[in-house]
BABA-839648 format. One record per residue: x, y, z of N, C-alpha, C, O in turn. Coordinates in steps of 0.2 Angstrom, whole numbers, plus 5000, padded with zeros to 4 digits. Layout:
XYZXYZXYZXYZ
...
***
This chain:
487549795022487749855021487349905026486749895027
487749965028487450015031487050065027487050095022
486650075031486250135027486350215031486150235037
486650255027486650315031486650375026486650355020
486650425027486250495024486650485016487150475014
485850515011485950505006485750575005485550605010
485850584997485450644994484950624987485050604982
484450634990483850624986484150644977484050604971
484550704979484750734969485150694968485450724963
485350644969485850564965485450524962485650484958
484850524963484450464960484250404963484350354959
484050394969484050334970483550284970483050284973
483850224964483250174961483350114964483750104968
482950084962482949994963483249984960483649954962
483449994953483349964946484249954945484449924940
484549984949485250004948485549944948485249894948
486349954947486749904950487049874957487349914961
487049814958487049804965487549764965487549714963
488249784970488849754970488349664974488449604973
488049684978487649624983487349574977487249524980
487249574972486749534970487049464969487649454966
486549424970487049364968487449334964487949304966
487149354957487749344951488549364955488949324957
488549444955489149454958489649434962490249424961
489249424969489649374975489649304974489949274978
489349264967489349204968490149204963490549154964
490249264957490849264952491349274957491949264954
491449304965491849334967491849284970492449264969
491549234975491949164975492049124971492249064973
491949124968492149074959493049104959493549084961
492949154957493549184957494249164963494849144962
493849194969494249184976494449094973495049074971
494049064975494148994976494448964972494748914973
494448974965494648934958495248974956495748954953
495249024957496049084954496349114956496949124953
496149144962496749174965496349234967495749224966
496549294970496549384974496249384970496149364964
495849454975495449484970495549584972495349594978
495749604970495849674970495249714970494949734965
495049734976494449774979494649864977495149894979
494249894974494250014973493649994976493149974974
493850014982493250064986493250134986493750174987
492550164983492450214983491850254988491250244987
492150294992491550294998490850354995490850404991
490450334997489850404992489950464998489950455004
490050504995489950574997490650575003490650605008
491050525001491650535006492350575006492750585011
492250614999492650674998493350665001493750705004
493450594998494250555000494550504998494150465001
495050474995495150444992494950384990494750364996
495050344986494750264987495150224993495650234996
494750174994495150124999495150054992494750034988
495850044994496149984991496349934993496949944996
496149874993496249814995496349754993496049744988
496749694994496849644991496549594996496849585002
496049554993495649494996495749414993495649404987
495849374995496149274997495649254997495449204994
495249305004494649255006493949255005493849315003
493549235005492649265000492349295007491849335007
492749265014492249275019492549335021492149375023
493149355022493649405024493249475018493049525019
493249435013492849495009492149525010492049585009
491549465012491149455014490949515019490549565019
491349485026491449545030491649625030491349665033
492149635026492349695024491549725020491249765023
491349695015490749725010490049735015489649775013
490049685020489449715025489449765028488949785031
490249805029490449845032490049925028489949975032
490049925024490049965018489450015019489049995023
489350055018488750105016488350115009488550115004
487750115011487650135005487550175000487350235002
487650154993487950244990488650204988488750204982
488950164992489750154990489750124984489350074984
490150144978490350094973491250054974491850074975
490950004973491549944972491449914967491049894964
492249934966492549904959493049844962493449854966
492749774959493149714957493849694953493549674948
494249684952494549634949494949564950495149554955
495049524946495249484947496249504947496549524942
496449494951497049494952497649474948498149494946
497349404947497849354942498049384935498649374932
497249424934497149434925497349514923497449544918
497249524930497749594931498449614929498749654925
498749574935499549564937499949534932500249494934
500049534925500449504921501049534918501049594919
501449514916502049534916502049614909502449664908
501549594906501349634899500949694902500749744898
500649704909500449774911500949784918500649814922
501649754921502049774923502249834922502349844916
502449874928502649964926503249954927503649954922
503449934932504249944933504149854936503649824936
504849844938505149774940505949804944506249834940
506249784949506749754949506949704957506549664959
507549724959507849694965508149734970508549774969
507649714976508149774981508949754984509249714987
509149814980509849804982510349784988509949774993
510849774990511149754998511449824998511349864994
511949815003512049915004512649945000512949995000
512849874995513249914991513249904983513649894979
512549914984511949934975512249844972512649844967
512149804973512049754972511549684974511349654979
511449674966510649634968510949564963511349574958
510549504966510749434962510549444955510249484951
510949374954510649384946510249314947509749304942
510249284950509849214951509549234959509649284962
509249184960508849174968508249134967507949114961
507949104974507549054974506949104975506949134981
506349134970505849154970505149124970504649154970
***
C-alpha cells in the first residue's frame, strides 16, 4: 500500500484494523479459491468521492489491485456467493427482442 498525506486529527494507531493482515488475505483466498467472487467497497480516505466497486475471481488480481491502495483507505469484503441469492434479489427479468417479447425457457 501507498502511503500519502494523512491528517494527524483521525487517529492514527497501530492497534487498528488491517485489511492486510494475514488472517484476512489468507480468508479472501480461501474464499477466492473454495467459493467463488468476492465483492470489493473501496472507500478512498479523504477522497470526497464515491466508492470504487469491484468484482474479484482472482486472489492475485486482487492482491495487485490492494497494493495499489493508500493508506487511510477502508475496504469492505464480501463474499459474493453468500450475497447474491435469490431471497436478497431486487428486481429479475428478461431483456426483451424489439417487439417486448422475452422466452419463457432458454439455456442459462
Amino acid at each position: 500500500m501507498k502511503t500519502g498525506w494523512h491528517s494527524e486529527a483521525d487517529g492514527w494507531t497501530s492497534a487498528g484494523r488491517k485489511i492486510n493482515s494475514q488472517e484476512n488475505l489468507d480468508l479472501v483466498r480461501h474464499t477466492l479459491e473454495n467459493e467463488g467472487p468476492v465483492l470489493v467497497e473501496h472507500w478512498h480516505y479523504r477522497g470526497s468521492r464515491a466508492p470504487t466497486r469491484l468484482i474479484f475471481e482472482d486472489y492475485e488480481e486482487f492482491a495487485t489491485y490492494l497494493n495499489g491502495t493508500f493508506a487511510g483507505d477502508a475496504i469492505h469484503i464480501w463474499n459474493l456467493a453468500r450475497v447474491c441469492t435469490e431471497a436478497n434479489e431486487l428486481v429479475s427479468g428478461k431483456c426483451p427482442n424489439e417487439n417486448g417479447e422475452v422466452p419463457e425457457r432458454g439455456a442459462y
